[in-house]
C-alpha positions in Angstrom: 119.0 100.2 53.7 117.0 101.0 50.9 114.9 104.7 52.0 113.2 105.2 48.5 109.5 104.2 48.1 108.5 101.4 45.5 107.5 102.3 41.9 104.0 100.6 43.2 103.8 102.5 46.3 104.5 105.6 44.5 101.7 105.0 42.1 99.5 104.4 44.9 100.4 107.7 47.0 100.1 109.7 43.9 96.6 108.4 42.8 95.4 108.9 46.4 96.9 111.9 46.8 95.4 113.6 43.3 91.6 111.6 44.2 91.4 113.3 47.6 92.7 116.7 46.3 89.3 116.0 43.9 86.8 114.5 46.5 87.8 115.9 49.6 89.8 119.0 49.5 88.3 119.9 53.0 86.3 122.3 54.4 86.1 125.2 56.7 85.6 124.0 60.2 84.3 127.3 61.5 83.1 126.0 65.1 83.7 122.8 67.4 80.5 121.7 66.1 81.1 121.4 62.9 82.0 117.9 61.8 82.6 115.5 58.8 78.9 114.7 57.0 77.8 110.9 56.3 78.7 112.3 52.3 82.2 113.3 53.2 82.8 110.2 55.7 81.3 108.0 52.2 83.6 109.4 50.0 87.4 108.6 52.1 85.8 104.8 52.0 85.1 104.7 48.0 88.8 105.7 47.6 89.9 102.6 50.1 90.9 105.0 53.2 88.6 102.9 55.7 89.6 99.7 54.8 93.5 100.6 53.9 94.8 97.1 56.5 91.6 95.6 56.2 91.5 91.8 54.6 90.7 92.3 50.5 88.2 89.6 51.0 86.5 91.3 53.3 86.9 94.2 50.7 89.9 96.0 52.1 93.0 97.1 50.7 95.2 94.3 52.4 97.7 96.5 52.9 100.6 96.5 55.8 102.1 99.2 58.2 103.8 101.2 56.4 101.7 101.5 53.1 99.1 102.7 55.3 101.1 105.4 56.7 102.2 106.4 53.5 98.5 105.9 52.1 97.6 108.6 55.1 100.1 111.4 54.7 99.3 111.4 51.3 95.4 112.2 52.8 97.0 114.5 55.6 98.4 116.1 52.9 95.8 116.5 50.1 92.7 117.1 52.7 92.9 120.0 54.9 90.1 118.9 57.4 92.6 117.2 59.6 88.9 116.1 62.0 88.2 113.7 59.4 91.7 112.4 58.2 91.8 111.6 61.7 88.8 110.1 62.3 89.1 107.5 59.2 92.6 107.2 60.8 90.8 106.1 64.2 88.3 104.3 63.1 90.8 102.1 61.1 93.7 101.4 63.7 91.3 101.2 67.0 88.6 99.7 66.2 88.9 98.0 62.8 92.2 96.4 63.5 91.1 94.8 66.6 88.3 93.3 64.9 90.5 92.3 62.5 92.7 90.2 64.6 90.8 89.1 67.8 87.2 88.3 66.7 85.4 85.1 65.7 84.6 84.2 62.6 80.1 85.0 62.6 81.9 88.7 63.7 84.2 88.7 61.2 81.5 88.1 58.5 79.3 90.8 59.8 81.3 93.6 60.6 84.4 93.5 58.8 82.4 94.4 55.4 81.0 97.1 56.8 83.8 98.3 58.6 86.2 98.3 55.1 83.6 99.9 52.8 82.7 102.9 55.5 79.3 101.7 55.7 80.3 101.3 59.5 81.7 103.4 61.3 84.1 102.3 64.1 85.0 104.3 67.8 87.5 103.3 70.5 86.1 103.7 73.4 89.3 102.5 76.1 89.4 106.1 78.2 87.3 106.5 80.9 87.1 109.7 83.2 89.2 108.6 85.9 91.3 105.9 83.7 93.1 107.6 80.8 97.0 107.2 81.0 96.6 104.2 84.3 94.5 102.0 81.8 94.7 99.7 85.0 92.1 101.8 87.1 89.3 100.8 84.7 86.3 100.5 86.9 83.5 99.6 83.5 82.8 96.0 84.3 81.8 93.3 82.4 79.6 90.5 84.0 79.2 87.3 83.0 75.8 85.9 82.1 73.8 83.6 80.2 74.2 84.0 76.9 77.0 87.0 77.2 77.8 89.8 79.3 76.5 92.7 81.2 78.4 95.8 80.7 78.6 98.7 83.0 80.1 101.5 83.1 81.0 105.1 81.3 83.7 105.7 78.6 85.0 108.9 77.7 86.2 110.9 74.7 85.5 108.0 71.7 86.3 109.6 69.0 84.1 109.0 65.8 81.5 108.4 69.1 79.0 110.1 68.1 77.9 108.5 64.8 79.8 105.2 65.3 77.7 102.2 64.8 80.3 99.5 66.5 82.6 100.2 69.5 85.3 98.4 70.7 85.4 98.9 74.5 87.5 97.3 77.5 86.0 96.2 80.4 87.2 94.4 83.9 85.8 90.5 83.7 88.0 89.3 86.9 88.6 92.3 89.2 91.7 90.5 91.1 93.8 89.4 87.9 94.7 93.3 87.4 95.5 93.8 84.1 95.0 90.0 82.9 91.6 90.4 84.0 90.4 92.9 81.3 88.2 91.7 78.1 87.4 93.4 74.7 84.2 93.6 72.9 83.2 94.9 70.0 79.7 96.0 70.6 76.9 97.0 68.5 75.5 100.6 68.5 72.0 99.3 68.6 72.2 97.0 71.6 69.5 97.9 74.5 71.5 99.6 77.0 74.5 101.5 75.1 73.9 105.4 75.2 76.0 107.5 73.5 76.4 111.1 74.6 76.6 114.0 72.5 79.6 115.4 70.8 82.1 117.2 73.0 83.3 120.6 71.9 87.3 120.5 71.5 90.1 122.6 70.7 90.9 121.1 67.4 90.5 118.2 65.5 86.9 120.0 64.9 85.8 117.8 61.9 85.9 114.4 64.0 83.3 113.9 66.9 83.7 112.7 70.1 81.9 111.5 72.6 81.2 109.5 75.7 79.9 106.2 76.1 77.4 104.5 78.7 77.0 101.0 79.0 74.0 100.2 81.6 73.0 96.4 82.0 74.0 96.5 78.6 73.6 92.5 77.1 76.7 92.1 74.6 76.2 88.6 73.5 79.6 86.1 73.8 80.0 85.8 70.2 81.3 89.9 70.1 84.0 88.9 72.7 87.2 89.8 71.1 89.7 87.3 72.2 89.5 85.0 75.2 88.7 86.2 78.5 91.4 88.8 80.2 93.3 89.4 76.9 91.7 92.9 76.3 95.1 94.3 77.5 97.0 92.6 75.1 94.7 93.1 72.4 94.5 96.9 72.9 98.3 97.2 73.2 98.2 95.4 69.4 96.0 98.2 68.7 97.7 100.8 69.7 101.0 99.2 68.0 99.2 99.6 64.9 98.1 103.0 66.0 101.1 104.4 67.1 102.8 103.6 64.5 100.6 104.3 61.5 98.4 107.1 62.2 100.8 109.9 62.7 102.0 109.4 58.9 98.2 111.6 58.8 100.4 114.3 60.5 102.8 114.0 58.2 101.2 114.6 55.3 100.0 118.1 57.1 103.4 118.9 58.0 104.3 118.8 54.7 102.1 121.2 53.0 101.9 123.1 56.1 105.7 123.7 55.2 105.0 124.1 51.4 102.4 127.1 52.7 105.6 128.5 55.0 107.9 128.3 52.0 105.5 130.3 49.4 104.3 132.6 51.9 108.2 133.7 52.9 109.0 133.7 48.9 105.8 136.3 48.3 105.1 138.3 51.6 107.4 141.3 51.7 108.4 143.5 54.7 111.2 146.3 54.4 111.5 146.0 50.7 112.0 142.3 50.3 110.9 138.9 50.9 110.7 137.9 54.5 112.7 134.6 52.9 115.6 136.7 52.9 115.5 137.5 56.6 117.9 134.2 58.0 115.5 134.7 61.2 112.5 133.6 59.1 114.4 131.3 56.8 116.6 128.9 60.0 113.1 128.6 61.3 111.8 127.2 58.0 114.5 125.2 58.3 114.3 123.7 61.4 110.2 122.8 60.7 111.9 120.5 57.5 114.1 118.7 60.1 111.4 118.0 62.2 109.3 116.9 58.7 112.4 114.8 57.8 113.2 112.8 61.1 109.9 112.1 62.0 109.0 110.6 58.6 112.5 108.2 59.1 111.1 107.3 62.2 107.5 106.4 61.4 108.9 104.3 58.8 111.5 102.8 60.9 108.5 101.5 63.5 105.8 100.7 60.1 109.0 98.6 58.6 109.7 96.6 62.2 105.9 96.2 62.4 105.7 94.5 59.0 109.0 92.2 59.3 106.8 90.7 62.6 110.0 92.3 64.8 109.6 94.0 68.2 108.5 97.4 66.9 107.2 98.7 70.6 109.7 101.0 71.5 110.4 102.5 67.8 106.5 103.3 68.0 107.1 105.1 71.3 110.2 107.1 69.7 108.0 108.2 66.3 104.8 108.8 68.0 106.7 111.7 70.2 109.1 113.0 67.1 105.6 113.1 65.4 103.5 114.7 68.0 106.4 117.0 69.3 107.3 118.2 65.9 103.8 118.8 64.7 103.3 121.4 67.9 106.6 123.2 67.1 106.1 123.7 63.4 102.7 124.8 63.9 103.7 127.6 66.4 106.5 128.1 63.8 104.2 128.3 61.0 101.5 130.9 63.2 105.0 132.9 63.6 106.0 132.7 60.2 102.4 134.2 58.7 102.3 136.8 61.8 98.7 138.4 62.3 97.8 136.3 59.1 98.6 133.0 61.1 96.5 133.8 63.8 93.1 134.6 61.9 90.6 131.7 61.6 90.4 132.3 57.8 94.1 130.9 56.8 93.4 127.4 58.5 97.1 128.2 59.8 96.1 128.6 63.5 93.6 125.4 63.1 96.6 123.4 62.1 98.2 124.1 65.5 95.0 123.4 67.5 94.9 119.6 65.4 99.0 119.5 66.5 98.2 119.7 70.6 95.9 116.5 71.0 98.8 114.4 69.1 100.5 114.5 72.5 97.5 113.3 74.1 96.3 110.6 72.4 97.2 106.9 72.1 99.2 107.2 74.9 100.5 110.8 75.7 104.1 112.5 75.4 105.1 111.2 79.2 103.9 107.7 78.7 106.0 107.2 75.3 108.8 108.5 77.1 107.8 105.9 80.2 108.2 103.1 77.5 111.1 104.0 76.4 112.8 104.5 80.1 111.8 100.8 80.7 112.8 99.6 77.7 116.4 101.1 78.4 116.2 99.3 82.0 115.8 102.8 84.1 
């Protein structure tokens, strides 16, 4: 087993990494309602971020799995406004991706552009208020008519909602086939009975918006169909394949400077005469927030490298997607330990690094359900 990146790949991180240190350093995210600008959105897509998996002809970066979670650690890591690392993240896996695989070709030709330059901006929109984890209890219904479908129905927390301009959505086509009788769309913000609602004030994750979604007699034409009919749960598990297993290299990359902060805080903050480094209290918990680093990266490459090679890569998704999620709330409380009274003051960004950890647990598919996946998997 070869665990080294490639002389390419290298290049390619380190470029990324010294262009968003340039362009998009971050900024401070001083309420819920301060989210990522149209400018700062514009700027991730000149340096590739929204079209990172994304066909070249289409203008994307054709690149696999695991290049893109190495492509966003190294924005995790060089951006500190984890909202919008996230919501290029998001936009990219859930709705992108999708797209990507699943839609015809007049779709293709329209969206896909858009969609890889950042001149579109793509939102999920799966969770409903009563349907999060039992994606089977969806009760938005898809109709069919002439020329498409009616859609009805309420999504909830889409993230990127709010100034998306396409949204891939789920909706029940046959309510007796259970879960082979859901359909994907990717639908058009500007389509006569879509509403979007306005952004929802969160605990972190502050520069990405999120919203719900309405669909009332809505008219999605058949041509923005993803897939055939009742393969909208198969085509969102492919999503969130590519989701779980890519996106949380983004939490990576903030583990890692959040540890690199830890470290040169510890080597210059003094207490009783010396650096706090010295004290084996501080320094074992430094040390246990680079194990977590260290063993979730193995494992997001593990399920990025199985994804790639075409293998079964479900259950090593499940495995990183907690290691990631579960390490990045323990080394942020470790890191808001490690600073003290500094760590808990807005002005350090410390604190708002452990408020972006929580919702890792949560979304695309919580803590419980991973483990759930994995139970099965082991034939509990």
């Amino acid at each position: 087993m070869d665990f080294d990146v490639t002389p390419e790949q290298q290049k390619r991180i380190d470029a990324l990494r010294t262009a968003v240190r340039f362009r998009l350093p971050g900024v401070a995210r001083n309420s819920p309602d301060a989210h990522y600008s149209r400018d700062e959105w514009s700027a991730a897509a000149a340096l590739g971020l929204t079209g990172l998996c994304l066909p070249a002809t289409a203008g994307g970066g054709g690149l696999g799995a695991l290049d893109v979670a190495l492509c966003l650690e190294a924005f995790g890591d060089a951006c500190t406004d984890t909202g919008l690392v996230f919501g290029v993240a998001a936009h990219l896996l859930a709705c992108a991706v999708p797209i990507r695989d699943f839609a015809c070709r007049s779709v293709l030709d329209e969206l896909l552009p858009g969609l890889a330059d950042g001149t579109l901006i793509g939102a999920n929109a799966m969770t409903e208020p009563e349907a999060g984890s039992d994606v089977g209890a969806l009760t938005t219904t898809a109709r069919p008519v002439a020329g498409g479908y009616l859609l009805d129905g309420v999504k909830s927390f889409a993230s990127n909602g709010p100034v998306a301009d396409v949204f891939v959505t789920y909706a029940v086509t046959d309510p007796t086939a259970g879960f082979l009788g859901i359909s994907a769309f990717a639908v058009p913000r500007d389509l006569p009975g879509l509403e979007v609602g306005g952004p929802m004030p969160k605990m972190g994750l502050w520069g990405c918006p999120a919203s719900s979604v309405e669909f009332t007699g809505c008219l999605v034409p058949a041509r923005y169909r993803l897939g055939e009919d009742g393969q909208g749960s198969m085509i969102f598990q492919h999503s969130m394949g590519w989701e779980r297993a890519c996106l949380f290299g983004l939490y990576l990359g903030v583990l890692a400077r959040q540890l690199r902060q830890c470290v040169e805080h510890t080597r210059t903050r003094r207490q009783f005469g010396r650096a706090i480094a010295g004290f084996q209290a501080v320094s074992h918990r430094i040390a246990d927030m680079r194990v977590r680093l260290d063993a979730a990266r193995l494992l997001v490459h593990r399920a990025c490298w199985l994804l790639d090679a075409g293998r079964d890569h479900r259950a090593a998704a499940a495995v990183s997607k907690v290691a990631v999620a579960e390490a990045a709330i323990a080394n942020g409380l470790d890191a808001v330990r490690v600073f003290g009274g500094a760590g808990y003051l807005a002005e350090g960004g410390v604190e708002a690094q452990l408020r972006d950890a929580v919702p890792a647990a949560i979304f695309s598919g919580t803590t419980e359900m991973q483990k759930e996946i994995l139970t099965r998997e082991m034939g509990l």
